[in-house]
C-alpha positions in Angstrom: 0.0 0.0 0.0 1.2 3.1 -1.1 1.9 5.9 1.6 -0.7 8.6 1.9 -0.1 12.5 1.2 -2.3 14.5 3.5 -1.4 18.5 3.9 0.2 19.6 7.1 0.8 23.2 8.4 1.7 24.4 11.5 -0.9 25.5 13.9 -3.3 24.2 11.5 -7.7 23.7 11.6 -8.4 20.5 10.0 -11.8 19.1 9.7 -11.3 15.3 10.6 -14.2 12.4 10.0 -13.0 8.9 11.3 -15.1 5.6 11.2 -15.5 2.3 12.7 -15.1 -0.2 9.9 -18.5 -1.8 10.7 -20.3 1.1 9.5 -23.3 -0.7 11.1 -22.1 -0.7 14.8 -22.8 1.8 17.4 -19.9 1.4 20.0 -18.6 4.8 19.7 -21.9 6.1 21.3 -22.6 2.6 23.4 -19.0 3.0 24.7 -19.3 7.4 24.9 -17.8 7.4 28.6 -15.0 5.3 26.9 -14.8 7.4 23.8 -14.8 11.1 26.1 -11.8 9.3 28.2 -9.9 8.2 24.9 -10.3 11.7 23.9 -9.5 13.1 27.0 -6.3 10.9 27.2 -5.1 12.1 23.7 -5.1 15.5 24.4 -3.1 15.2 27.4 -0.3 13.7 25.7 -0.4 15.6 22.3 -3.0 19.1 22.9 -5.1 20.6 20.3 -8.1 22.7 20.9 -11.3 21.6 20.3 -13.2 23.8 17.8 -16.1 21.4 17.1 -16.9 17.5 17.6 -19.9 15.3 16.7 -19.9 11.6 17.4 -22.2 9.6 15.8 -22.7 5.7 16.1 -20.3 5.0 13.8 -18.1 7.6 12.9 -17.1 11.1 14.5 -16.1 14.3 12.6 -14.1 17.0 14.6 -12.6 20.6 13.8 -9.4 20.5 15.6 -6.7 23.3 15.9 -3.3 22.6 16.0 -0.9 24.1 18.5 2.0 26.5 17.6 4.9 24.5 15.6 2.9 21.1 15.1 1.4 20.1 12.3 1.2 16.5 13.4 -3.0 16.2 13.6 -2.3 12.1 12.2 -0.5 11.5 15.6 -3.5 12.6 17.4 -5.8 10.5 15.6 -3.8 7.9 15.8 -4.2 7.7 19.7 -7.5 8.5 19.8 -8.6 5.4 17.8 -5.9 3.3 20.4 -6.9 5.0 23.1 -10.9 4.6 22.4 -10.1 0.7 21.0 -8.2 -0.4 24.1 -10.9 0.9 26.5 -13.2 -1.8 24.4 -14.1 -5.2 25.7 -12.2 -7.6 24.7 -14.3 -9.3 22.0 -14.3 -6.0 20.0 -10.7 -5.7 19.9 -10.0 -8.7 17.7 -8.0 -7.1 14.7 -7.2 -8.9 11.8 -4.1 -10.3 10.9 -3.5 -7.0 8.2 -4.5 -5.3 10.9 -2.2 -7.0 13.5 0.4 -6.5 10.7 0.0 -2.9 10.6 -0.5 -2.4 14.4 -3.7 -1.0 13.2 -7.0 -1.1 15.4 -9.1 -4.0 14.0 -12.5 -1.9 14.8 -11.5 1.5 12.5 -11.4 1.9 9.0 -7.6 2.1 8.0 -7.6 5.7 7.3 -9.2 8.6 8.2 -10.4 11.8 6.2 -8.7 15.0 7.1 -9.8 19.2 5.3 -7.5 21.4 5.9 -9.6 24.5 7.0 -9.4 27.4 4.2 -10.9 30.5 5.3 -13.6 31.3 7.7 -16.6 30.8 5.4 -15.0 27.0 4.9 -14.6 26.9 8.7 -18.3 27.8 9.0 -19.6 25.4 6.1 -17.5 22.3 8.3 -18.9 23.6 11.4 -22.6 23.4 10.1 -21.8 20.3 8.8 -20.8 18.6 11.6 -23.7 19.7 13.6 -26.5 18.8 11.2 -24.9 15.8 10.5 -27.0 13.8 13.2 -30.0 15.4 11.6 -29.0 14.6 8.0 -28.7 10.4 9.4 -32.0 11.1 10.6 -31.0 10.1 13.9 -32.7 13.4 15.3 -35.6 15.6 13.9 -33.3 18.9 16.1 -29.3 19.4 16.1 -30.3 20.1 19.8 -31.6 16.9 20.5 -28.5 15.0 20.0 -26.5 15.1 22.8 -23.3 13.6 21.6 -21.7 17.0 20.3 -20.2 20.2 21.2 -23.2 22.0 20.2 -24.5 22.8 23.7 -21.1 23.6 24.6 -21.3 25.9 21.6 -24.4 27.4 22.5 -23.4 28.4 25.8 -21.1 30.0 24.5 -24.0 32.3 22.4 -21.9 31.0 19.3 -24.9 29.1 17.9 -28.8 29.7 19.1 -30.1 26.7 20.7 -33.1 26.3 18.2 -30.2 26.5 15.4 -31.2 23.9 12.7 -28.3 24.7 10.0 -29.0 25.2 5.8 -30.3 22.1 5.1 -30.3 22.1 1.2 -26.9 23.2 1.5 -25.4 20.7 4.4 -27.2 17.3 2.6 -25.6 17.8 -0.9 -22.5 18.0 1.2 -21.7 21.0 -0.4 -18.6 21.8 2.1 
C-alpha cells in the first residue's frame, strides 16, 4: 500500500471524520464514557483545541486546531482510535491479521479523512456540517436533541442559538 499525502501546516484547523469499519455498529456512542476518556487521554499527551466535535454511532467528525509548531494532527488520531479501541471489551478488539500486521485497530477503518480548513466561510460550512450531521442520518428531527456533540457547549457560548437547525439544502448535498 502506497503511503498517503495529507497537507500539514503548523498550527493548523483540519476538519477530521473517522469511522469504525463496521459502519453498522454503534460502539462509539454505546461506549461514549470510553470514547470522552480516549479523547481526554489524547489531548493530554499531544493538545489541540477543540473547535467542534460530533460523534455519531459510527463515525465522529471533529474541527481541531493545532498548536503552535505542530502540524502533526495524524499522531493525534492515531491515539484517539488506540486509546478509544483499548478501552473496548475484549471481543471488540480482535483485529485482523493485516490489521495486527500494521498495528492498526481492527474496529476503524484504515484511514481517516482529514480538510485542511481554508478561510472562515469553509470553517463555518464544516462547522454546520458537523452539527446537522445527526439530523441529515435522521438520527434526530433537532441538532439540539442529539446530545453527543459540542453544540451545547457551543451554545453556551451564544456561538450558535439553541433552536439553530443549520442550511439544510446546503449541508445534505454535502456541499462543504
Amino acid at each position: 500500500m502506497s503511503r498517503y499525502r495529507r497537507m500539514k501546516v503548523e498550527n493548523g484547523m483540519y476538519f477530521i471524520t473517522a469511522v469504525l469499519q463496521n459502519r453498522k455498529a454503534n460502539y462509539l456512542i454505546r461506549y461514549i464514557d470510553e470514547f470522552r476518556a480516549a479523547y481526554k487521554e489524547t489531548q493530554l499527551h499531544c493538545p489541540f483545541e477543540t473547535i467542534a466535535i460530533c460523534i455519531l454511532p459510527d463515525h465522529f467528525h471533529l474541527i481541531m486546531q493545532l498548536p503552535e509548531n505542530d502540524m502533526n494532527f495524524s499522531k493525534r488520531i492515531r491515539l484517539l482510535k488506540l486509546n478509544f479501541t483499548k478501552r473496548l471489551p475484549l471481543e471488540y478488539r480482535q483485529p485482523t491479521a493485516s490489521h495486527t500486521k500494521r498495528r492498526e485497530a481492527g474496529i476503524w477503518q484504515r484511514r481517516f479523512w482529514e480538510h485542511l480548513i481554508r478561510d472562515d466561510q469553509d470553517l463555518v460550512n464544516h462547522w454546520d456540517y458537523i452539527y446537522y450531521n445527526p439530523v441529515k442520518h435522521g438520527y434526530v428531527q433537532a441538532v439540539k436533541d442529539w446530545a453527543y456533540s459540542s453544540f451545547h457547549r457551543d451554545v453556551k457560548r451564544d456561538i450558535f442559538p439553541e433552536d439553530w437547525g443549520g442550511n439544510p439544502e446546503l449541508i445534505i448535498k454535502g456541499e462543504i
